[in-house]
C-alpha positions as CSV (number, residue, x, y, z in Angstrom):
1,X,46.8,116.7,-125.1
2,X,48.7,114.7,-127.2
3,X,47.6,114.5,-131.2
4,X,46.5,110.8,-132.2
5,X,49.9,109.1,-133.1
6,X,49.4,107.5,-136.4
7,X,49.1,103.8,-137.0
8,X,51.4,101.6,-138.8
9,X,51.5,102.7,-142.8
10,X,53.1,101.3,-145.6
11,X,55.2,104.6,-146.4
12,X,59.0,103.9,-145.6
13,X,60.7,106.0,-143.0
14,X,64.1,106.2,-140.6
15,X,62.9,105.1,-137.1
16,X,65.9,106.8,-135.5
17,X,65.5,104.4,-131.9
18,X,65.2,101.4,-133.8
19,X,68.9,102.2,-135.8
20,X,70.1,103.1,-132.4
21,X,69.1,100.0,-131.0
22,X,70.5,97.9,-133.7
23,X,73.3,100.0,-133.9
24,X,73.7,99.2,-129.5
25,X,73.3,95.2,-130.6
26,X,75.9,95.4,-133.2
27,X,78.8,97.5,-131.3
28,X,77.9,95.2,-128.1
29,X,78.4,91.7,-130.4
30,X,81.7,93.1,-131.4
31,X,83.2,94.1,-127.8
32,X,82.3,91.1,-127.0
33,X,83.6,89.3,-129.3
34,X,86.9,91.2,-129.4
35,X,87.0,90.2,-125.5
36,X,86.6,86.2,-126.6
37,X,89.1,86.1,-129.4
38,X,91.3,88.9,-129.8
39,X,92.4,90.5,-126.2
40,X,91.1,88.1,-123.9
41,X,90.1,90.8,-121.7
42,X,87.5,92.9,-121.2
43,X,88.9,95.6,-123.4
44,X,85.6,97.5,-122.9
45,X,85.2,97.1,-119.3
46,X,81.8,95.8,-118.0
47,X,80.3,96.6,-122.3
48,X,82.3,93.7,-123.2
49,X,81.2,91.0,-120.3
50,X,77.6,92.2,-121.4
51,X,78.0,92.2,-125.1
52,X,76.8,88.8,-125.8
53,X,73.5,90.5,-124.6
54,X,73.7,92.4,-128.1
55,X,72.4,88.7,-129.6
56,X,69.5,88.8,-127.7
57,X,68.5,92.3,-128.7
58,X,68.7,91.3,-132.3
59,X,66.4,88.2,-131.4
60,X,63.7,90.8,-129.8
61,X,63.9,93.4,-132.4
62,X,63.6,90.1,-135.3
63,X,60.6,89.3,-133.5
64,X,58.7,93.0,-133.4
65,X,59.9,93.2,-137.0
66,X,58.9,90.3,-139.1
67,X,55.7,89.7,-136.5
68,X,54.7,93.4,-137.3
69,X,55.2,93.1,-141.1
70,X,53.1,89.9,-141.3
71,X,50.5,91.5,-138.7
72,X,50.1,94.5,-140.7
73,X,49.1,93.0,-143.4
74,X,46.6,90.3,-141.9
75,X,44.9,93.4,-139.6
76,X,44.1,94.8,-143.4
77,X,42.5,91.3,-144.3
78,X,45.5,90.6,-146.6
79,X,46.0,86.6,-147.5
80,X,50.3,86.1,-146.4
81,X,51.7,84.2,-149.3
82,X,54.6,81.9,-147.5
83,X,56.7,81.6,-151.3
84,X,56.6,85.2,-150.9
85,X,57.4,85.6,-147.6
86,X,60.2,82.9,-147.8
87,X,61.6,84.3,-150.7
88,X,61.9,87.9,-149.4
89,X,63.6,86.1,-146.2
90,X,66.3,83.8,-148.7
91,X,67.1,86.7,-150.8
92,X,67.7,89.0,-147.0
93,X,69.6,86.5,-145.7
94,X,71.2,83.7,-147.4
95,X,73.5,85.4,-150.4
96,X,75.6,87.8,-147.4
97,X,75.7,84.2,-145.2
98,X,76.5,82.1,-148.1
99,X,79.5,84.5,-149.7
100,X,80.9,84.1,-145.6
101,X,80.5,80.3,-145.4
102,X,82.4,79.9,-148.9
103,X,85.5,82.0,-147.2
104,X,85.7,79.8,-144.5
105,X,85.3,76.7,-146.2
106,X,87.8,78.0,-149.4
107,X,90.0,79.6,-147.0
108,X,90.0,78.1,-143.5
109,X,93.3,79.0,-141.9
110,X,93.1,82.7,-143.1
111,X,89.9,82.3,-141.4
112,X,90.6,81.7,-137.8
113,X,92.3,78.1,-138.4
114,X,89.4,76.4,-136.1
115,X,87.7,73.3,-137.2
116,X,84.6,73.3,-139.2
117,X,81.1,71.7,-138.9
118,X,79.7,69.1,-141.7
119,X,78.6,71.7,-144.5
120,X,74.5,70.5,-144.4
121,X,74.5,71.7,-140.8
122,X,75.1,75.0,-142.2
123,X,72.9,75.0,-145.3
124,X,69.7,73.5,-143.6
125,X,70.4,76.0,-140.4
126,X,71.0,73.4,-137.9
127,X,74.6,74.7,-136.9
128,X,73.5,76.0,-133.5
129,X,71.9,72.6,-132.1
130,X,74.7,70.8,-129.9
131,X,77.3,73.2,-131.1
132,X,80.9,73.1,-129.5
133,X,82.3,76.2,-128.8
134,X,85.5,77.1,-130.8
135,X,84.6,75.7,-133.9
136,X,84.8,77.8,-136.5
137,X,81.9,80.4,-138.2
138,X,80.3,79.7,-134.4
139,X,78.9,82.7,-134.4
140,X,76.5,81.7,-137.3
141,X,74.7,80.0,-134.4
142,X,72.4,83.1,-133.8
143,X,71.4,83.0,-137.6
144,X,70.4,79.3,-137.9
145,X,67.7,80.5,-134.9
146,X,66.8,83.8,-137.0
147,X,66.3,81.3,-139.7
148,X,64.4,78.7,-137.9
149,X,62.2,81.6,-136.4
150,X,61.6,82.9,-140.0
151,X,60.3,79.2,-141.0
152,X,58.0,78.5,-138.5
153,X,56.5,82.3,-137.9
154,X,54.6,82.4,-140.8
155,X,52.8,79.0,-140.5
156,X,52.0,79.4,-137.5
157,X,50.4,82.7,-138.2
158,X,48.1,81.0,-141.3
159,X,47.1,78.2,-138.7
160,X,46.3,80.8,-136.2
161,X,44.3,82.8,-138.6
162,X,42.5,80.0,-140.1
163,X,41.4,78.6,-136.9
164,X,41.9,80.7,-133.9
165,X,38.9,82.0,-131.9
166,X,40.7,84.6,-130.1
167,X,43.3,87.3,-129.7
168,X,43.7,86.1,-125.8
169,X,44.7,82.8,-126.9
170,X,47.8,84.5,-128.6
171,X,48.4,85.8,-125.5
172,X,48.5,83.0,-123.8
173,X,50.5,81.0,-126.0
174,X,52.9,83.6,-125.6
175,X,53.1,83.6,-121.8
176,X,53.2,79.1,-122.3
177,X,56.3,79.6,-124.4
178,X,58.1,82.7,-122.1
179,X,57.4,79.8,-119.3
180,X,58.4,76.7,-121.2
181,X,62.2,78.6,-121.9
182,X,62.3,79.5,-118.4
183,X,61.5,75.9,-117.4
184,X,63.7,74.0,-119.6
185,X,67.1,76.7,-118.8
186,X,66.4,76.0,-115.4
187,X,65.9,72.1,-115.5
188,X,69.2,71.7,-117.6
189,X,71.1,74.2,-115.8
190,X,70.8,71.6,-112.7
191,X,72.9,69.4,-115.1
192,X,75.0,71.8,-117.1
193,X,75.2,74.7,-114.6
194,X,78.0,74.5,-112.3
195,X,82.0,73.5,-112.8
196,X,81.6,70.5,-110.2
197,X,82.5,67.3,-112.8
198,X,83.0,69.8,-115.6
199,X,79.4,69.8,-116.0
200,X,79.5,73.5,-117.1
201,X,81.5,71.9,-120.2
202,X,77.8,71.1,-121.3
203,X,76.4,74.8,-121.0
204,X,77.1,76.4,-124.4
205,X,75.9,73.3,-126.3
206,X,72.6,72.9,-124.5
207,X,71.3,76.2,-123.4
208,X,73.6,79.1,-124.8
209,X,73.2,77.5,-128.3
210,X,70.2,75.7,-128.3
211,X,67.0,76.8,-130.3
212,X,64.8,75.4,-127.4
213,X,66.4,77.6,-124.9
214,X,66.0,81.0,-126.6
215,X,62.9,80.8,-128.6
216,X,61.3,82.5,-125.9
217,X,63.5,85.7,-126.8
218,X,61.5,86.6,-129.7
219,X,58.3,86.5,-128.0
220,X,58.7,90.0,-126.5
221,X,59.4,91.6,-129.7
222,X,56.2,89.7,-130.8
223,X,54.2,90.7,-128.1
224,X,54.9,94.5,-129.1
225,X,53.4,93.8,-132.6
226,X,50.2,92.0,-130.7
227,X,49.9,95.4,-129.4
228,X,50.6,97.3,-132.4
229,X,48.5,95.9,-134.5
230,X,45.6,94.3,-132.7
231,X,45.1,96.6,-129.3
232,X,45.5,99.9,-131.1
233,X,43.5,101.9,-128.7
234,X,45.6,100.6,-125.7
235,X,48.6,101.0,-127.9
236,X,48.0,105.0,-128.7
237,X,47.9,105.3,-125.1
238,X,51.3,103.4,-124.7
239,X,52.8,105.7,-127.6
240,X,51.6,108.7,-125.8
241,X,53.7,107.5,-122.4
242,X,56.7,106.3,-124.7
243,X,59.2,108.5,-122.0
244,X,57.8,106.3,-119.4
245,X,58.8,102.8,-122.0
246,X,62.0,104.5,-122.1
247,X,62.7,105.1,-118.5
248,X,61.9,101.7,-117.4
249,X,63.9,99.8,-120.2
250,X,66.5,102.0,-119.4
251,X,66.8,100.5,-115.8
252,X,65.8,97.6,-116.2
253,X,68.4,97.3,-118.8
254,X,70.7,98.7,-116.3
255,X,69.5,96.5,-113.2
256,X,70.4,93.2,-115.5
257,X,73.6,94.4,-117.0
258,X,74.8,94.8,-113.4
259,X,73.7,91.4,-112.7
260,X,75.3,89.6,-116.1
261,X,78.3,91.3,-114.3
262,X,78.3,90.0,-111.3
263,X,76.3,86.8,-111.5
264,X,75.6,85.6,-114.8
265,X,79.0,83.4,-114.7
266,X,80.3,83.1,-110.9
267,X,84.0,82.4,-111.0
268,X,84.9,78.7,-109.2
269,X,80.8,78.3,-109.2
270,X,79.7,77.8,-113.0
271,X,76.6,79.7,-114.1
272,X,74.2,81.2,-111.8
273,X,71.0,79.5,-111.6
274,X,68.5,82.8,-111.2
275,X,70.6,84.8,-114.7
276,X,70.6,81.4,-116.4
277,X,67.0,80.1,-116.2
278,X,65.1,83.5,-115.9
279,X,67.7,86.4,-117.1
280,X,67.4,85.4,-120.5
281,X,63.9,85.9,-120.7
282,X,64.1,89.1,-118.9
283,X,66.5,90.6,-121.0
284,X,64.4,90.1,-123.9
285,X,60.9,91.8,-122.0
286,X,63.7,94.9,-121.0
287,X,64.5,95.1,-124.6
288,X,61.0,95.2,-125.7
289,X,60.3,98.2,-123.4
290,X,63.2,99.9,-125.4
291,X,61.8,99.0,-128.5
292,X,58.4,100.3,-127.4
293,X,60.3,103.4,-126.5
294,X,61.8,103.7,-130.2
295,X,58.1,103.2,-131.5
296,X,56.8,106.1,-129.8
297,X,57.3,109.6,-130.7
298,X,57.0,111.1,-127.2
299,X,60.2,109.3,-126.2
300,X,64.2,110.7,-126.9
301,X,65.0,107.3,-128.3
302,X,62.7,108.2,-131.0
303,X,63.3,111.5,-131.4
304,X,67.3,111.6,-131.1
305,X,69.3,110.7,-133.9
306,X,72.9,109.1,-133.2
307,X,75.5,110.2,-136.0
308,X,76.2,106.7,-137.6
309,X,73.7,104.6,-136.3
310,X,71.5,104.8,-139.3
311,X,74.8,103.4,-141.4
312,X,75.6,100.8,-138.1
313,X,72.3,99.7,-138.3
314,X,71.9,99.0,-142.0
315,X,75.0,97.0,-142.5
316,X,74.7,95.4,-139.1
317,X,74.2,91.9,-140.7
318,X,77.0,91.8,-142.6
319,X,78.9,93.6,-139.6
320,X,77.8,90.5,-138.0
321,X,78.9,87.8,-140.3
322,X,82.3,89.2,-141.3
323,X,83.6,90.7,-137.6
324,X,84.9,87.7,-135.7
325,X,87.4,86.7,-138.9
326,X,88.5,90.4,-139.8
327,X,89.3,90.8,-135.8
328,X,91.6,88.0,-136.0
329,X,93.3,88.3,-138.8
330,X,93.6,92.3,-138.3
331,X,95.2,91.1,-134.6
332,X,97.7,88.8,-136.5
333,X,98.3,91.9,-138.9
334,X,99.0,94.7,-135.9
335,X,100.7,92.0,-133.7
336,X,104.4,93.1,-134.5
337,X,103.5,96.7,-134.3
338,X,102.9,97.0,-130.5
339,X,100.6,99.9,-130.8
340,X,98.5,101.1,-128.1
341,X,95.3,98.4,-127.0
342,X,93.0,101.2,-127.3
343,X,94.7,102.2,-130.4
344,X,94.7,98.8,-132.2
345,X,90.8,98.1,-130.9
346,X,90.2,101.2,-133.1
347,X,91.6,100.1,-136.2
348,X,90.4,96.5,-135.7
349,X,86.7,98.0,-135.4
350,X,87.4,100.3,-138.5
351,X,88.7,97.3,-140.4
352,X,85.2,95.3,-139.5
353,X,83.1,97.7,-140.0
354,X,84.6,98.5,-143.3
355,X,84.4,94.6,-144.6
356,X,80.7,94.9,-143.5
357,X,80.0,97.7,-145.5
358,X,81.4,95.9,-148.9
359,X,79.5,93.1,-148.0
360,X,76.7,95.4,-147.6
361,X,77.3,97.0,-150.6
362,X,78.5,94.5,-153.4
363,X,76.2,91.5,-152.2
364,X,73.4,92.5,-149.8
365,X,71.6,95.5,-151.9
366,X,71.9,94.2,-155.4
367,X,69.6,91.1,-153.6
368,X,67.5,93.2,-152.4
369,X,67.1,95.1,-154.9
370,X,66.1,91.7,-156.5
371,X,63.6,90.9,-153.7
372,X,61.7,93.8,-153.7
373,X,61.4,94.0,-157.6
374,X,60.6,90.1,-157.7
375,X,58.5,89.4,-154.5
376,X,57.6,93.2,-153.1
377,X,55.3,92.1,-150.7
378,X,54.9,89.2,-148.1
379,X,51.0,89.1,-148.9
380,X,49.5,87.9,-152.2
381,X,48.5,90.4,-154.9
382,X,45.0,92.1,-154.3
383,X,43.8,94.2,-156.8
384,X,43.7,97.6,-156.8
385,X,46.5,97.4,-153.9
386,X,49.8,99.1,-153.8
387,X,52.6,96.4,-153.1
388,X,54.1,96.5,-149.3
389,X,57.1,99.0,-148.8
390,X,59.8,98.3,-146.1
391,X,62.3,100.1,-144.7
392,X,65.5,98.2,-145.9
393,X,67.4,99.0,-142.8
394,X,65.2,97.1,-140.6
395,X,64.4,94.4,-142.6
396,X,66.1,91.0,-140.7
């Protein structure tokens, strides 16, 4: 028999499946991406039809990771303090996003050339509601939801705490929400889906982009905090089965990549109806198992450690923010040199990964190095307590 797998603690650790995970999210972003607006083919075969899937990970591995911090604490009886909370979220977030949004708007023909939004729809996170593609800094879409998530999270926690009755009625305002997604993707998909009319015209801005249509992708990650922190008995026995979270993620990972490939977008169709109103939502649970699967130490995700993904995973943000521009101009660059595809994909992801890392480096950590000696914890101070620790490289 298995020893008992310990609970959550406050001493920091490497999770090596959660930095493979984040490192999976990150490289599938970028072959997408690099599909979309450098090669404008599949340069990575069916990894960069799939990639945009990478987003989706990053919403489910948000949710486990701020629910859990906040969960861990309230378990203990700790009171969440939302200036510290938001504050350790600003300081994350907002100085990496903010240095990115002044090169586009101080520089924006070296940055891709593309039309801006109005500034406030950037500073009060609002970007992604009715966005049009090919606008420039688009993909700061999935942020504004990140954002949005981080806002409401918390309150609704100290609401929930204040006057719920009942751990089942988390539970079931989880499965409402998952529902409520699904319904709304599949009512608007009867009006945005298909190319007859050019309605598909309509489908980025109102379901791809839209906040109220991929909400219900953090609720998975959620969920696996619920059970974390509040089921622990029916957790340890989850932990103990973690290659059995692993082998099912793995194929039902598997089973939806295949269909994204072949029936997410249906050539001369539009957007199929079963991958638009459900597959987003079941992404998200098959991501969950993974990240159950990273959590447990009977698992290979959690026990194998992929040279680079710790790094991968720790600048993945700024990764994220800088990519799409450095891709293009890096193309522009390597244009007249008619070098190999494979060869000039190569140098283009060196060059991003590389501008991640000084973003990383030279505005990310001195911030949080801020946070955590201004605000180091999300709960007010109790005495006699030692202040929260985190694990930088996970911290959305």
């Amino acid at each position: 028999m298995l020893p008992f797998i310990r609970p959550y603690t406050d001493t920091p650790h490497r999770n090596n499946g959660l930095d493979t995970l984040r490192a999976a999210a990150i490289a599938l972003v970028f072959m997408y991406h690099y599909m979309a607006f450098v090669s404008g083919t599949p340069t990575f075969g069916w990894a960069s039809r799939v990639g945009w899937a990478g987003v989706d990970l990053f919403f489910v591995l948000s949710g486990y990771l701020i629910s859990n911090q906040i969960f861990a604490g309230v378990v203990r009886g700790r009171q969440l303090s939302l200036k510290h909370f938001y504050a350790r979220r600003f300081l994350r977030t907002l100085p990496n996003f903010y240095v990115v949004l002044a090169l586009y708007f101080l520089f924006p023909l070296a940055m891709g050339g593309n039309g801006l939004p109005p500034l406030w729809r950037f500073l009060t996170f609002t970007q992604n509601l009715w966005l049009q593609p090919g606008t420039a800094f688009s993909h700061a879409w999935s942020l504004c939801i990140e954002e949005q998530f981080y806002l409401l999270l918390p309150a609704v926690v100290i609401v929930a705490a204040r006057y719920g009755k009942s751990i089942r009625l988390a539970w079931g305002a989880l499965g409402l929400l998952m529902l409520a997604g699904i319904a709304l993707r599949s009512v608007l998909w009867l009006q945005y889906g298909r190319e007859a009319g050019g309605a598909v015209g309509g489908y980025y801005p109102n379901i791809y982009y839209s906040s109220f249509c991929r909400f219900d992708e953090f609720l998975p990650g959620i969920a696996v905090a619920l059970l974390k922190n509040f089921h622990r008995d029916l957790w340890q026995k989850i932990l103990r089965r973690g290659h059995l979270s692993l082998l099912a993620g793995g194929l039902a990972v598997a089973l939806l990549f295949y269909l994204i490939v072949n029936y997410y977008y249906i050539e001369d169709y539009g957007y199929g109806f079963f991958m638009s109103g459900f597959g987003y939502s079941l992404v998200a649970v098959a991501f969950a198992l993974l990240v159950v699967a990273a959590l447990s130490p009977c698992s290979w995700l959690y026990r194998w450690r992929m040279p680079g993904a710790a790094q991968l995973a720790a600048w993945s943000y700024a990764i994220y923010l800088v990519h799409k521009p450095l891709a293009v101009i890096a193309h522009r660059a390597l244009k007249s040199a008619e070098i190999n595809s494979a060869v000039e994909a190569g140098l283009i992801a060196i060059v991003c990964i590389g501008g991640g890392y000084l973003l990383y480096r030279l505005v990310e950590t001195p911030f949080m190095k801020l946070r955590d000696a201004r605000f180091p914890s999300n709960f007010a101070a109790a005495g006699g307590e030692p202040p929260q620790t985190e694990s930088p490289a996970y911290i959305r």
